[in-house]
C-alpha positions as CSV (number, residue, x, y, z in Angstrom):
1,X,-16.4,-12.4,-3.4
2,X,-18.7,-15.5,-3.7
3,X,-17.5,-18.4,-1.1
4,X,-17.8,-21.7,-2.2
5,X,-19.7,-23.1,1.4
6,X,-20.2,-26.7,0.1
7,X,-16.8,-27.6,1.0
8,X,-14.6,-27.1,4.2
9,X,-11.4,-25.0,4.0
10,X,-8.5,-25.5,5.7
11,X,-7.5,-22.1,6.2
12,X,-10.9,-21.2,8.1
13,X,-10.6,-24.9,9.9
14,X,-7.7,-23.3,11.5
15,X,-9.1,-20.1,12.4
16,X,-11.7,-22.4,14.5
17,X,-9.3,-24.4,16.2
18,X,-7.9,-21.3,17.0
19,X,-11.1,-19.4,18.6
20,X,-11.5,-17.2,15.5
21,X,-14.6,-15.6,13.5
22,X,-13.6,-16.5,10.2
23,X,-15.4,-19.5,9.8
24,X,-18.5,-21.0,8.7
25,X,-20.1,-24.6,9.7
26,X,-19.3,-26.5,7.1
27,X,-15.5,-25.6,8.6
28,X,-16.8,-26.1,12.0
29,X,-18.2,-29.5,11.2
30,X,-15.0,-31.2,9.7
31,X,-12.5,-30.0,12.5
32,X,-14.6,-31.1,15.0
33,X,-14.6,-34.4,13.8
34,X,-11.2,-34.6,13.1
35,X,-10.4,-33.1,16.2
36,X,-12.9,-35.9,18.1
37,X,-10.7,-38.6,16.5
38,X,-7.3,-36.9,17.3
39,X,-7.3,-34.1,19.8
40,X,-3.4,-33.2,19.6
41,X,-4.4,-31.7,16.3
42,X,-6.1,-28.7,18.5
43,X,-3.5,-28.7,21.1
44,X,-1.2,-28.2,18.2
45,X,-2.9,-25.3,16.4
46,X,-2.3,-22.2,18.8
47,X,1.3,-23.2,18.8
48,X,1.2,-21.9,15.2
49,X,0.9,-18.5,15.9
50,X,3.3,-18.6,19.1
51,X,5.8,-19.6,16.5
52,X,5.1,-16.8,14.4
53,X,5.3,-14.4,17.1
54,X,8.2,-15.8,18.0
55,X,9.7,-15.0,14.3
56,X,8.3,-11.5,14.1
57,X,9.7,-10.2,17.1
58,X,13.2,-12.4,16.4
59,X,13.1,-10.3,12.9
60,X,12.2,-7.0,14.2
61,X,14.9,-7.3,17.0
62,X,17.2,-6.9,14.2
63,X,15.9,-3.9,12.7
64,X,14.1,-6.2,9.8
65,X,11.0,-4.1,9.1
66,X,9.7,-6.5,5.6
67,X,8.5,-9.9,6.0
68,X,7.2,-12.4,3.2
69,X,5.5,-15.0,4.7
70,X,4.3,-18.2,2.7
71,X,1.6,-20.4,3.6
72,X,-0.2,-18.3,5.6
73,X,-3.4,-19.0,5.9
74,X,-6.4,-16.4,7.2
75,X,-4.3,-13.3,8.3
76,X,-6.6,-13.6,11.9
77,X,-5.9,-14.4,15.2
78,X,-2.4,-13.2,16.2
79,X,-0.9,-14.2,12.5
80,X,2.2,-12.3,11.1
81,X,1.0,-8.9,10.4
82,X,-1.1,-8.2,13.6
83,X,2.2,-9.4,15.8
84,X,4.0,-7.1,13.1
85,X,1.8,-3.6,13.6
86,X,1.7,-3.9,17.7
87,X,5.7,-3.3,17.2
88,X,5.9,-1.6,14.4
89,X,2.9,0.1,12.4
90,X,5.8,0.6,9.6
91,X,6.4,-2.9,9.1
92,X,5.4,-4.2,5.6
93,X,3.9,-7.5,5.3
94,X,3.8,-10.0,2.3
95,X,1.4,-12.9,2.6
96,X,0.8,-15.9,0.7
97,X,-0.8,-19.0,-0.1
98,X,-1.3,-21.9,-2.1
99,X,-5.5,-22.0,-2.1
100,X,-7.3,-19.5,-3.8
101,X,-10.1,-19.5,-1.4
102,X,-7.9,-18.9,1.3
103,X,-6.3,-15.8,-0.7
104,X,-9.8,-14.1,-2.1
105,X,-11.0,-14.7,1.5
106,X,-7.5,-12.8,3.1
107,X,-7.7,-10.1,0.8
108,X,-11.0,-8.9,1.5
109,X,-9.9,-9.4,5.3
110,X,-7.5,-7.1,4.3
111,X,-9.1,-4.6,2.3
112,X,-8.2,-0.9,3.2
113,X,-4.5,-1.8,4.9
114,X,-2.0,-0.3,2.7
115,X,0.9,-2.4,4.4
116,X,-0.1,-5.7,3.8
117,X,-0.7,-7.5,0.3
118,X,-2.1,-11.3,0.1
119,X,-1.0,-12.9,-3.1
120,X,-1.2,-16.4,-4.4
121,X,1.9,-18.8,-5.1
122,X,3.2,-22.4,-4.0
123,X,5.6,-21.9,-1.8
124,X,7.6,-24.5,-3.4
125,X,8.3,-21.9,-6.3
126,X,8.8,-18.5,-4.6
127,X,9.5,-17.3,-7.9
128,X,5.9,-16.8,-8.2
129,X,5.3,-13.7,-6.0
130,X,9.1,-12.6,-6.4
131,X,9.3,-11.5,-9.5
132,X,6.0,-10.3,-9.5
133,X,5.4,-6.6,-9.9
134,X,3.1,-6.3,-7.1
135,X,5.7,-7.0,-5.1
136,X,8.6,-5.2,-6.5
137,X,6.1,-2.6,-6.5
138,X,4.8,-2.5,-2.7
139,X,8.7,-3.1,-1.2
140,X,10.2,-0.6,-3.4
141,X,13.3,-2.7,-4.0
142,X,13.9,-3.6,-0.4
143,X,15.4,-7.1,0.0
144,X,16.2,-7.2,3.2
145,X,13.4,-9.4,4.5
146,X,12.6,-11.9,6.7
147,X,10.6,-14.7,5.7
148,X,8.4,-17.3,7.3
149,X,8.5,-20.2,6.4
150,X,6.5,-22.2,8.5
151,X,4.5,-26.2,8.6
152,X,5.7,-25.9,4.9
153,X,9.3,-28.1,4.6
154,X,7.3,-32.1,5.5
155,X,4.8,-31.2,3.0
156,X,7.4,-30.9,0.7
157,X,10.5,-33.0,-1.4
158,X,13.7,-32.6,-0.6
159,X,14.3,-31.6,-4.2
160,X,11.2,-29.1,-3.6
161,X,13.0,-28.0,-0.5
162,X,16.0,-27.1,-1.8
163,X,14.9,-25.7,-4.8
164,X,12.7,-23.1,-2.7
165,X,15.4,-22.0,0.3
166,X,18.0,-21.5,-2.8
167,X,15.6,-19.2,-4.7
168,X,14.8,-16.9,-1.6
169,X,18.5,-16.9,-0.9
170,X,19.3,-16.2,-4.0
171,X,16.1,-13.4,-4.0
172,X,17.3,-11.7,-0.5
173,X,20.0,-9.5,0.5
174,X,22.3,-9.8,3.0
175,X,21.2,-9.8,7.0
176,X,18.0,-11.6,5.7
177,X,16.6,-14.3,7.9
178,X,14.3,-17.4,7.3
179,X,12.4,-19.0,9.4
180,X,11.6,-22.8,9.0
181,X,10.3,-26.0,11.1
182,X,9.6,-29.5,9.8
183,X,7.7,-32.1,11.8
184,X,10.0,-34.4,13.6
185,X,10.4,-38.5,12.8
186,X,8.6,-39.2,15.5
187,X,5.6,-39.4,13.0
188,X,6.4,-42.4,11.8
189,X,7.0,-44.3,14.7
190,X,4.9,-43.2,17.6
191,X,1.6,-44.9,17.1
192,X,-0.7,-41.8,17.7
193,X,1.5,-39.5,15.7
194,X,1.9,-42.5,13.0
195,X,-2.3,-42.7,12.7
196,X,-2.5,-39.0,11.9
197,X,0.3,-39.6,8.6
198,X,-1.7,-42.1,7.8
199,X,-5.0,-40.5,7.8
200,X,-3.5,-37.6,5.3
201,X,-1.8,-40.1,3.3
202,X,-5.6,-41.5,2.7
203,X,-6.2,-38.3,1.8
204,X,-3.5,-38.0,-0.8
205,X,-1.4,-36.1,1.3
206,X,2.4,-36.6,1.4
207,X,4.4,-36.0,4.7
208,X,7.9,-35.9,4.8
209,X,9.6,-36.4,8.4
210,X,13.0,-35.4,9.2
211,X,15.8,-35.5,11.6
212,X,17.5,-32.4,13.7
213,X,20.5,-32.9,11.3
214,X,18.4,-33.4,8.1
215,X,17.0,-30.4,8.5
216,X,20.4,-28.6,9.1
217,X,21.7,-30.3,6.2
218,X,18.5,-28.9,3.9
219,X,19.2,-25.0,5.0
220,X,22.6,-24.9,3.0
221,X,23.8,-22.2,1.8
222,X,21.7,-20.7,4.9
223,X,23.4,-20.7,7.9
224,X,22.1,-21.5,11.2
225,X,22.0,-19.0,13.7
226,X,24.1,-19.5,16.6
227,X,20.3,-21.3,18.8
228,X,20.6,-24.0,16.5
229,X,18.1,-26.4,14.8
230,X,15.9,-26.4,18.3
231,X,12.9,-28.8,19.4
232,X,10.1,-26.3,18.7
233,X,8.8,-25.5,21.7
234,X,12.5,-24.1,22.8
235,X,11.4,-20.9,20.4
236,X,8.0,-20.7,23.1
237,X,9.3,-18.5,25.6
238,X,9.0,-19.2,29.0
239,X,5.1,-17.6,28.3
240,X,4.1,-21.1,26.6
241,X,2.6,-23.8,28.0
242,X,3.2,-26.6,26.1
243,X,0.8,-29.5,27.2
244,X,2.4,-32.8,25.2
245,X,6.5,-33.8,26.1
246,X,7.2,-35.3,22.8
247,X,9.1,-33.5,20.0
248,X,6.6,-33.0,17.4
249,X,8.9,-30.9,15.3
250,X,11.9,-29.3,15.0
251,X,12.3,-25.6,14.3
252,X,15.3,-22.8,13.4
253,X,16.0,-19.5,12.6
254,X,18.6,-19.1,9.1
255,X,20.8,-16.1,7.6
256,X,22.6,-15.2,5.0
């Protein structure tokens, strides 16, 4: 695979802030400086991957063995299929993500495990990877998942939103979970948190901010599980150490 190393990637940016290898210094470069202007950013980044733990064990707790995660990012340091293999080595893993960097890169990560794929697709249209025959292919028609769903819902429409939780509902069988978050309002008003919407909205990218019961109203026809839409660090564990107060972002588990 040739890299393109005249531009950053955000995928690899991550696996810096988050002490990985699979980065190169043009990546290094850019988070550092965007880290010098707002430091919660790397505070924020190993809380990804609690997150997912948190999800994988939450799934495999109910005998869930199949989990589709979108948005993924470099499969590295603690993401969804290492948690996955320390608990189960059966466990199947589908990952995905928008940038096809970020994809060739994870595949060749990958190469040789014959439990994990890496395919590319919005996560806004699912659709994408399932109906695809690679995966029909590696589940074998199992559609009892769960799915991770994860710092996807504020870069997204409601419309887009929707749209994507009624597709994998509709996709899934029964006793499948989803698990979602969505940065909390607090990003518009709080004057650090407001700086760093503004500074991706120079860069062209949308955020969308919503309440506790916004959020609960998007999941329909998912349910929420009897925790509740939570403040995210409540899915931690008593293990975490959080180090800001505030309620970035909101976080819950769904079923059908």
């Amino acid at each position: 695979m040739q890299l393109d190393l005249t531009k950053p990637n955000n995928g690899r940016m991550l696996d810096y802030w988050l002490g990985g290898s699979h980065n190169f210094e043009i990546d290094r470069h850019l988070a550092d400086q965007v880290t010098d202007k707002i430091p919660l950013l790397k505070q924020i980044a190993p809380e990804t991957r609690i997150l997912v733990r948190r999800g994988v064990e939450y799934f495999y707790a109910r005998g869930i063995r199949t989990i589709l995660d979108f948005g993924s990012a470099l499969p590295t340091c603690e993401n969804t299929h290492l948690v996955a293999e320390r608990l189960d080595p059966e466990f199947k893993v589908v990952y995905s993500d928008i940038d096809p960097i970020t994809v060739a890169y994870s595949q060749e990560i990958l190469e040789g495990n014959p439990r994990v794929i890496y395919l590319q697709c919005d996560a806004a249209y699912p659709r994408t990877i399932l109906d695809s025959a690679e995966v029909r292919d590696f589940l074998g028609g199992e559609r009892r998942v769960g799915i991770i769903f994860l710092n996807l819902a504020h870069t997204m429409t409601e419309d887009q939103v929707r749209s994507a939780w009624q597709t994998l509902y509709d996709w899934v069988a029964v006793g499948s979970y989803l698990f979602i978050n969505n940065a909390s309002e607090l990003w518009l008003t709080e004057p650090d948190l407001l700086a760093v919407h503004q500074l991706y909205e120079r860069s062209n990218i949308r955020g969308y901010y919503r309440t506790r019961e916004e959020l609960a109203t998007l999941a329909h026809p998912w349910r929420v599980t009897s925790e509740g839409v939570l403040d995210q660090p409540a899915w931690y564990g008593a293990d975490a150490v959080v180090k800001h107060p505030r309620v970035l972002s909101y976080a819950a588990m769904l079923y059908k």
